[in-house]
Every structure is written in structure tokens, then in C-alpha cells.
VOTI-122725 format. One record per residue (C-alpha): residue number from 1; residue in three letters; chain; x, y, z. Coordinates in steps of 0.2 Angstrom, whole numbers. Example, Ala and Ser with C-alpha at 12.3 -4.5 7.8 and 13.67 -1.06 7.14 Angstrom:
BEGIN
ATOM   i  aa ch    px    py    pz
ATOM   1 Ala  A    62   -22    39
ATOM   2 Ser  A    68    -5    36
***
This chain:
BEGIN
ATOM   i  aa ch    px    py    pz
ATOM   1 Unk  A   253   426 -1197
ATOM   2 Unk  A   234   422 -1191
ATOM   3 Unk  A   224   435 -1183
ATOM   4 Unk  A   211   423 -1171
ATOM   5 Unk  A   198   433 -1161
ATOM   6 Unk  A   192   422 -1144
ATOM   7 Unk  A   173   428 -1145
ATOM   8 Unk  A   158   422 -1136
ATOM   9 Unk  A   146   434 -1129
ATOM  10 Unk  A   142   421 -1115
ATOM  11 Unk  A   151   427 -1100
ATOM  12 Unk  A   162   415 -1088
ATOM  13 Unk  A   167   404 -1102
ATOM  14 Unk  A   185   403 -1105
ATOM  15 Unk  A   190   418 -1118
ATOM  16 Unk  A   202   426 -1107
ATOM  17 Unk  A   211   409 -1099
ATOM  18 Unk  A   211   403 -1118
ATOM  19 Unk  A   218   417 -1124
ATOM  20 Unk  A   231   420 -1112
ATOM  21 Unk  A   238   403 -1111
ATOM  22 Unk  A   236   398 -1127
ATOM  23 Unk  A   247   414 -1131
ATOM  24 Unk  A   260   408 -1117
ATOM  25 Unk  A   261   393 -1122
ATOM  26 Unk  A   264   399 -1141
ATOM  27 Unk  A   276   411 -1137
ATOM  28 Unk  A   285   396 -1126
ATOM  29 Unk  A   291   386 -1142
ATOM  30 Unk  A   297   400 -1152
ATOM  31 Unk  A   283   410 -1158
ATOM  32 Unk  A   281   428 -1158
ATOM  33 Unk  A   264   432 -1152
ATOM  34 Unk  A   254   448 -1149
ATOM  35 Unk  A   238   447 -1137
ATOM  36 Unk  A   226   461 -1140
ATOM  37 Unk  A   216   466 -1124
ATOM  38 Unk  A   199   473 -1132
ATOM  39 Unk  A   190   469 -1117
ATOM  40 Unk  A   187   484 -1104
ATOM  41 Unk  A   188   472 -1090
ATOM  42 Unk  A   205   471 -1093
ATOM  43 Unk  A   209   454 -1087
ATOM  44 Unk  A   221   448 -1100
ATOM  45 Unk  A   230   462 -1095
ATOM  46 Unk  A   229   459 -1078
ATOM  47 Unk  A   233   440 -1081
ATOM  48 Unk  A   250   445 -1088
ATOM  49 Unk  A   254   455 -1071
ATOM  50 Unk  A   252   471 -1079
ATOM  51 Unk  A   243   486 -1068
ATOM  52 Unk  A   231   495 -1079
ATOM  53 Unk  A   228   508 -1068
ATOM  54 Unk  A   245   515 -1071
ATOM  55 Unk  A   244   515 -1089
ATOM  56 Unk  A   247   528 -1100
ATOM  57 Unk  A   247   521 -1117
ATOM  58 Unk  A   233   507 -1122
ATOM  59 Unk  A   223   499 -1139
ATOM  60 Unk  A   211   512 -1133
ATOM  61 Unk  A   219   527 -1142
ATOM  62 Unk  A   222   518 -1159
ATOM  63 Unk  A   205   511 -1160
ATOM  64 Unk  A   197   529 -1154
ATOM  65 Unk  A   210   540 -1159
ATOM  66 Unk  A   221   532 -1173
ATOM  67 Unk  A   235   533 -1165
ATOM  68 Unk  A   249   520 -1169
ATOM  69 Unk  A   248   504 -1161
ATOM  70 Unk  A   267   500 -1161
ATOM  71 Unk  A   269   512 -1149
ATOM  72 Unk  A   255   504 -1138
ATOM  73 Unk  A   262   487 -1138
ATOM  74 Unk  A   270   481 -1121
ATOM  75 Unk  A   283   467 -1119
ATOM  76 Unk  A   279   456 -1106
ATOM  77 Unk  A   290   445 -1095
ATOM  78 Unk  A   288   429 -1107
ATOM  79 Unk  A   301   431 -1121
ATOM  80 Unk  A   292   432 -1139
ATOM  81 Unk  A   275   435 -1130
ATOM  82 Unk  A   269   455 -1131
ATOM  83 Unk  A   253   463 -1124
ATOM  84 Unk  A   242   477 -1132
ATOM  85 Unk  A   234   482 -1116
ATOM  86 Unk  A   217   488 -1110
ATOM  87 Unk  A   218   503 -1101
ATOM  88 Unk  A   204   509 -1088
ATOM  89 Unk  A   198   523 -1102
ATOM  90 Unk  A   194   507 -1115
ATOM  91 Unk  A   177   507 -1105
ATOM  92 Unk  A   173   522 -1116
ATOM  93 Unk  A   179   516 -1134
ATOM  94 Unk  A   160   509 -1138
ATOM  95 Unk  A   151   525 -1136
ATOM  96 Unk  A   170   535 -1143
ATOM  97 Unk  A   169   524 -1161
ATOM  98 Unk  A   149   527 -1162
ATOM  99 Unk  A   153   541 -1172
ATOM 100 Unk  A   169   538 -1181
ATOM 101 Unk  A   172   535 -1199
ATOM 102 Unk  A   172   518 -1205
ATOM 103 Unk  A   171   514 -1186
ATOM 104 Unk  A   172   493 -1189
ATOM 105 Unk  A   189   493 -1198
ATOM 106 Unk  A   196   500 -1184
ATOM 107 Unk  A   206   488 -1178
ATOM 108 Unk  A   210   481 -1194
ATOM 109 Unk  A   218   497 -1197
ATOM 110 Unk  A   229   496 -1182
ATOM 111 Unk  A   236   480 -1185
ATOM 112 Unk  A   241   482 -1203
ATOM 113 Unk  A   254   489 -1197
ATOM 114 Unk  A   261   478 -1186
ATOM 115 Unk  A   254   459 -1189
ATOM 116 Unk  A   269   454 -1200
ATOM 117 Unk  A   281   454 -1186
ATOM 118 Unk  A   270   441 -1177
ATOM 119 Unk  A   266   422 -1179
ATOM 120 Unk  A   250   426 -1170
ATOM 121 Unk  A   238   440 -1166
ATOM 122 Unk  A   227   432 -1154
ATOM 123 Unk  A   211   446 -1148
ATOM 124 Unk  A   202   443 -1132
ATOM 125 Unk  A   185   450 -1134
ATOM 126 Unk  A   173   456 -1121
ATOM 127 Unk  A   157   445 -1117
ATOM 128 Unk  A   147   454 -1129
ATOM 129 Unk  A   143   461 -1148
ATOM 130 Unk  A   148   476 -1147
ATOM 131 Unk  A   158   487 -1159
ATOM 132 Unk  A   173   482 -1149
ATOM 133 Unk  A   169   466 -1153
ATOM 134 Unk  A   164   470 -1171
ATOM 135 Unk  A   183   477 -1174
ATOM 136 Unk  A   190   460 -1168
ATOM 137 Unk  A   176   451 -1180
ATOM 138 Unk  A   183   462 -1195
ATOM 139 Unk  A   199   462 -1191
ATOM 140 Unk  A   203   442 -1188
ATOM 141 Unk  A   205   428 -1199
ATOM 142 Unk  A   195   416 -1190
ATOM 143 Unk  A   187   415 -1172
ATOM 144 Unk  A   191   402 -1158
ATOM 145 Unk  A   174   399 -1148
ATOM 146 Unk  A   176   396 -1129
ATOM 147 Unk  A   161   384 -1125
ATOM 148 Unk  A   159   381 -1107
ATOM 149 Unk  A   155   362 -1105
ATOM 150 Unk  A   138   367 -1096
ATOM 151 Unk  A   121   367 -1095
ATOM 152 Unk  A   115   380 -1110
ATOM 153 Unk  A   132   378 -1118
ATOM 154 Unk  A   124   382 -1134
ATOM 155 Unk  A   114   396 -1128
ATOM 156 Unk  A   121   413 -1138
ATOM 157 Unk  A   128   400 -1149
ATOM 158 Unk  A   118   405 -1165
ATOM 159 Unk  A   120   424 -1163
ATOM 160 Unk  A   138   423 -1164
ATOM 161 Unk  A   136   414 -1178
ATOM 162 Unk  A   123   426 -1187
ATOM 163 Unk  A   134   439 -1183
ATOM 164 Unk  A   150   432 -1192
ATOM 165 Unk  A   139   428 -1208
ATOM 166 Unk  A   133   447 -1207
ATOM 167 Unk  A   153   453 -1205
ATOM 168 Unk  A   157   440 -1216
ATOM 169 Unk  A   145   447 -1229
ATOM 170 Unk  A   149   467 -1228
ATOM 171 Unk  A   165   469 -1220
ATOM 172 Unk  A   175   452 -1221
ATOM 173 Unk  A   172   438 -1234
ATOM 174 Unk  A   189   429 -1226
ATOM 175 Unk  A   181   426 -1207
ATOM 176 Unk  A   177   411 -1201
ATOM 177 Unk  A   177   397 -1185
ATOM 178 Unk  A   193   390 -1183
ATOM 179 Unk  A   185   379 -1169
ATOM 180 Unk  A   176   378 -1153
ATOM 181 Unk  A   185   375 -1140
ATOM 182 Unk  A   177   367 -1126
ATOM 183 Unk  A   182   372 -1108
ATOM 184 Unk  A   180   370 -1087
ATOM 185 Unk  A   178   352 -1093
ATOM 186 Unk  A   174   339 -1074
ATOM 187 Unk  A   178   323 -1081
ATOM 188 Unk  A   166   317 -1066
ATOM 189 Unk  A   152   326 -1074
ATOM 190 Unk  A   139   316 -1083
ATOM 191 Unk  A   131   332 -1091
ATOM 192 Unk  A   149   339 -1096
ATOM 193 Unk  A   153   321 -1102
ATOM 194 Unk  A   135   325 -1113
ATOM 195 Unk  A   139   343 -1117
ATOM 196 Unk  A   155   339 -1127
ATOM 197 Unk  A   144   326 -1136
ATOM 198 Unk  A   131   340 -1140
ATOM 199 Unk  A   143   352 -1145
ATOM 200 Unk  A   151   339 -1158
ATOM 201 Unk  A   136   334 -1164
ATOM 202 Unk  A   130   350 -1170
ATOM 203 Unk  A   147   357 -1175
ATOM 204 Unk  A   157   343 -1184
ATOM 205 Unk  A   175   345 -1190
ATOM 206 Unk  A   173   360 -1181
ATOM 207 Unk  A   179   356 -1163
ATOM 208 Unk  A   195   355 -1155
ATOM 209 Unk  A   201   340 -1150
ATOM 210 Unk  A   208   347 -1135
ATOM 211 Unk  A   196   352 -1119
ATOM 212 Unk  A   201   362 -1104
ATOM 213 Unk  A   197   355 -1090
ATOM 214 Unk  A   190   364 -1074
ATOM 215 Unk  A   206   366 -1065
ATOM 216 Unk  A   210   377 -1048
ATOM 217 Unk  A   228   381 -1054
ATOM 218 Unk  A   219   388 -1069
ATOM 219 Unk  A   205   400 -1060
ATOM 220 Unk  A   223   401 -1050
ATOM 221 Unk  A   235   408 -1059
ATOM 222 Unk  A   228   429 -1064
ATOM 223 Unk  A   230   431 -1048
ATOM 224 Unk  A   248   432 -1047
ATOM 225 Unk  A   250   438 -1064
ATOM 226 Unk  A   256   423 -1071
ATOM 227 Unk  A   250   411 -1086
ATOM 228 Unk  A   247   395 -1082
ATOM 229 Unk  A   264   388 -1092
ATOM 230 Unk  A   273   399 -1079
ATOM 231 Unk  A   265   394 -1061
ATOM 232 Unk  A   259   378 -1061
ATOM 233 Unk  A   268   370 -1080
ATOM 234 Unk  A   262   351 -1072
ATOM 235 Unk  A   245   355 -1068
ATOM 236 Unk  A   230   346 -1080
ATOM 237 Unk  A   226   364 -1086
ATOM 238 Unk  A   243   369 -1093
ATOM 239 Unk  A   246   351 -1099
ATOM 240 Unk  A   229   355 -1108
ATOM 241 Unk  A   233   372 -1114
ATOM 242 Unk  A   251   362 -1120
ATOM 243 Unk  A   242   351 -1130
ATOM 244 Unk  A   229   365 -1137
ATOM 245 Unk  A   246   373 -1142
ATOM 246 Unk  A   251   359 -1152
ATOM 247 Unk  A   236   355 -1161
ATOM 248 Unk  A   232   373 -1168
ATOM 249 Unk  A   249   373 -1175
ATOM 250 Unk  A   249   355 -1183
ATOM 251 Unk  A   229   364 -1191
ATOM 252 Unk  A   240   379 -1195
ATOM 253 Unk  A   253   367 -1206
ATOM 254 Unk  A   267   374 -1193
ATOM 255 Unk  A   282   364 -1188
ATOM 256 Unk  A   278   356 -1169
ATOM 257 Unk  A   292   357 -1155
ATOM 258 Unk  A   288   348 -1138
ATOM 259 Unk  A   282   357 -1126
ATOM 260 Unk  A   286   341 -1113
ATOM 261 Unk  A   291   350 -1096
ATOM 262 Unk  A   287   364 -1104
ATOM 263 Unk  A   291   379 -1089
ATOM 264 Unk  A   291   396 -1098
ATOM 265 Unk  A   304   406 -1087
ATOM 266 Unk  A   296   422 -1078
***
């Protein structure tokens, strides 16, 4: 049961679309998944249709407070597919955790719990490297890299990259990439076309061979609550995010059903 965290500290690259459909789409062949919502935007939250204004129970309270995290965890409307939201008050856990004991394990302490009655843990991350971040470094197995097929796509790049060595170092020897995921790919883009060239060539081995395109069904589909598998399942984004699907669980040594025509029923 991998634990992957979605972290870049570059904003607007892809980490919460990833996340979510790539958790849909998951949970759409069979798999139990849990999203973790450690971002105080709250947009994984909101991408699920869930209103985080009425919450009373979030990941805030058992990152800050301890509390249990099973009894944090929402179903969603996606069979197999559960939610640990972020709640408005997750805005707070940063300054909340400066003070706590063994503030970085946090997370990892959480999910102990719970991880083994899920075939993934994926952890949306906010756009920075923060403690809240730092909790999903220490708590995943490996990291997915959202890398927006733009201009500076490598920019921040190397800093994430320190930081992992430095968690891998103190806190968790097992951490590493499990790829880079290029995203808001326009096919009619000579400089994406030379982005996902760059982005090979300094990481081999290391990218996925799936790319999310740019796609307006994608940018789309938070607005309604709904994961791209769910409102547009024929669109180029959600055939991508099928395909993304497939590949980590053939890297993952998992048995592959076919997502062909793939609706996940709301």
C-alpha cells in the first residue's frame, strides 16, 4: 500500500488535478484509495464536491492535535475512493506544529493507523516547503513531481530535491521520486514540445511516460465537484489521467484492468 505525496512548491502546476484524478481513476478499477488534503487551499476537497466551510472534522486535528484520523476520513461519492479533508482551520496547522513534539512525523503517525486498509495513500501538498509539506515528505514512500510543460519548468526543481535528500537523510531513508509527471502539455507548442525533452534529459528513467495535456474539461471539472473520470470520461485529459492510472500500477507490479470507457458512476 504506497503512500505517494504530489509535491512541487511551484504553484499552478498540476498537483491537485493529478492527485485527484489520478485517485479517481484508481479507485475506478477496484482499488481502495485515500486522498489526503494537506493543502489549506482546500481544493482537493473542493474538487470532490465537498464544502469545507461546513466541516467539523478535518487532517487538521490529527496533525495538530493527535487526534485519530479514522474518524476524520470522508467517503466520497466514488466507491473505493475516501477523502481526508482540509478544513478552513488547516490555514493554522503551520504555526500550530512549530511547537509540537516530533512535529515532522506527524503525519506519519496519523496514517499508521489506517494505511493498511488502502491500495493507495495519495497526499496533495500545498505549493510550498513547509512543515505541512515536511509531514507528507516524511510520511510517503516516494513523491510524484507535477512539472508544468512551460517556460522555467525546472525552476524550484533542485530545491525539492535538496529537500528530499535532507528528509531522506534524518527523517526517512525510504523516500524517493517515483516520477515526474509532466502536465498542461499543448501539443501545438514548440517550447512544450522542448520542455518535455529538457525535463527527460535531466531526469532519465525518472519520467512518466504519460503527459497531461492542457485540456478545458480538466481546468472544468473542480467546479462542479466532479473528477474528470466522472464529467467528461472521453475528454484528452481523463483519457490521459486513464492511461497515468495504468502505467503506475504496471511500475507498481499491480494487475491492470481496462479502463476503456472508463465512466466512474456519480
Amino acid at each position: 500500500m504506497p503512500v505517494y505525496a504530489f509535491a512541487n512548491q511551484k504553484g499552478g502546476v498540476g498537483k491537485t488535478t493529478s492527485a485527484v484524478n489520478l485517485a479517481a481513476y484508481l479507485a475506478a478499477v477496484g482499488r481502495s484509495v485515500l486522498l489526503v488534503d494537506l493543502d489549506p487551499q482546500g481544493n482537493a476537497t473542493a474538487s470532490l464536491g465537498i464544502d469545507r466551510s461546513v466541516l467539523r472534522r478535518s487532517i487538521h486535528e490529527a496533525l495538530v492535535d493527535g487526534a485519530p484520523l479514522a474518524e476524520r476520513i470522508l467517503p466520497t461519492r466514488w466507491e473505493g475512493l475516501h477523502l481526508a479533508p482540509a478544513a478552513l482551520d488547516l490555514a493554522g496547522a503551520e504555526v500550530g506544529l512549530v511547537s509540537a513534539p516530533e512535529r515532522e512525523f506527524r503525519l506519519r503517525r496519523a496514517l499508521e493507523e489506517i494505511r493498511s486498509a488502502y491500495a493507495y495513500v495519495l497526499i496533495d501538498c500545498p505549493p510550498s516547503l513547509g512543515l505541512l509539506t515536511l509531514n507528507a515528505l516524511v510520511a510517503a514512500d516516494a513523491l510524484i513531481v507535477p512539472v508544468q510543460c512551460e517556460y522555467l519548468a525546472l525552476e524550484g526543481l533542485s530545491r525539492l530535491l535538496q529537500t528530499m535528500t535532507r528528509v531522506r537523510q534524518r527523517f526517512n531513508a525510504r523516500l524517493h521520486v517515483r516520477g515526474f509527471l509532466l502536465t498542461m502539455f499543448d501539443a501545438r507548442s514548440r517550447l512544450a514540445q522542448q520542455v518535455v525533452e529538457e525535463v527527460r534529459h535531466h531526469f532519465p528513467g525518472r519520467v512518466f511516460r504519460t503527459v497531461i495535456p492542457r485540456s478545458v474539461r480538466l481546468a472544468e471539472a473542480p467546479s462542479y465537484g466532479l473528477p474528470i473520470v466522472a464529467y467528461a470520461p472521453n475528454s484528452s485529459g481523463a483519457l490521459a489521467y486513464a492511461a497515468l492510472a495504468q502505467e503506475l500500477l504496471q511500475g507498481d507490479g499491480l494487475l491492470v484492468p481496462s479502463l476503456e470507457g472508463g465512466a466512474h458512476g456519480a
